[in-house]
Phi, psi and omega in degrees: 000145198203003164269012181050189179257317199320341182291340151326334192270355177274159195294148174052038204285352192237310186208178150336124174090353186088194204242165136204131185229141162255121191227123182221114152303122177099004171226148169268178193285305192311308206293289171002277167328314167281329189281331183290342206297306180314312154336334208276124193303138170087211184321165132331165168199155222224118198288125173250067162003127147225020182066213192260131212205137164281188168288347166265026171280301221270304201282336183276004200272317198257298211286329195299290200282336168254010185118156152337304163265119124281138180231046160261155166228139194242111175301163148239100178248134172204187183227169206197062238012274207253045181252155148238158188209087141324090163272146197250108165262224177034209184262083196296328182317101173092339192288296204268152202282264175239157182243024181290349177255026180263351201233036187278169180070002173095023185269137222239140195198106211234138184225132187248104210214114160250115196252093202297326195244004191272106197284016185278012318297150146216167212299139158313132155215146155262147210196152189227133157237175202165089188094011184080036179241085163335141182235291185212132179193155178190180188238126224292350192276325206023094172245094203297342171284026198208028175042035185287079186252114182051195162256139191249155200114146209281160198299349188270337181283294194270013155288294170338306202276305147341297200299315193279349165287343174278272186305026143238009182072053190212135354286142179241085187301034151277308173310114164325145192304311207302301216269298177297332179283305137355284167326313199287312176323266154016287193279338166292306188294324167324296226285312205253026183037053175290139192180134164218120170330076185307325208271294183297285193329313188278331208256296179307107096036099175208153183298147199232162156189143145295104171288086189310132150304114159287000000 
């Protein structure tokens, strides 16, 4: 994978509403899938193939069968040597408790999430677990009204990850949200060699499921 994150910071860059991408070292995507199935706030829920879907596939797969509003959230999955990766559609928003127990067994688990249309507004943020361990997280904006005091997470982790967001001139509170967020991206994908295919996602047929009400 060799497009980075950063092209995340463009409006609307995956869909309507903003993104949430999960990137898991140490899991394959089925395993992925389930453990978020797990994740999911309320009833069990349960993973439903629906084969392979573009992404306006998989919303229009979602808007047919759950409604206008759905309140299912639908995966798109595939893997890229050693990554496995989920982007999430339908109403992904508010769905999961933590995906901090997605990182159980020693799986390195990293989620990337913006809720783009959301007026209050709020910031993209990011967050790394590993092993059912905060590692590291913040809100990708450093907006001190979004209650942003440093990166949170253990110290071996998110100090480092401070130190290169201080040393890229962040937080500026002059600076548009837009531009720290494009920054903050920068500095994930360097430290933690973070990359997502912009092409295969948006354009490519990748296994699609629903995470399903049992």
């Amino acid at each position: 994978m060799i497009d980075g994150i950063a092209w995340l910071a463009a409006p609307r860059a995956i869909a309507y509403g903003g993104y949430s991408v999960v990137l898991a070292r140490g899991l394959d995507a089925g395993e992925l899938a389930s453990r978020l199935a797990g994740a999911v706030y309320g009833p069990p829920r349960t993973v439903l193939p629906l084969g392979e879907l573009t992404s306006r596939e998989l919303i229009e797969a979602l808007d047919e069968g759950y409604g206008d509003h759905p309140g299912e959230a639908g995966l798109r999955l595939f893997e890229d040597g050693e990554w496995a990766v989920a982007v999430m559609y339908g109403l992904w928003q508010g769905e999961f408790e933590t995906l901090v127990p997605v990182s159980r067994g020693g799986a390195h688990v990293f989620h990337l999430e913006f809720e783009e249309e959301n007026g209050k507004p709020v910031p993209p943020q990011f967050a790394y677990f590993h092993d059912e361990r905060v590692m590291c997280s913040f809100n990708l904006h450093l907006d001190h009204s979004w209650g942003y005091d440093g990166v949170s997470g253990e110290p071996e982790v998110a100090g480092p990850v401070q130190e290169l967001l201080t040393a890229a001139g962040l937080p500026d509170e002059n600076l548009p949200g837009s531009d720290a967020h494009r920054t903050s991206l920068e500095v994930l994908e360097r430290h933690f060699g973070l990359s997502l295919p912009r092409t295969r996602i948006l354009d490519e047929a990748l296994p699609a499921v629903v995470l399903e009400t049992a």
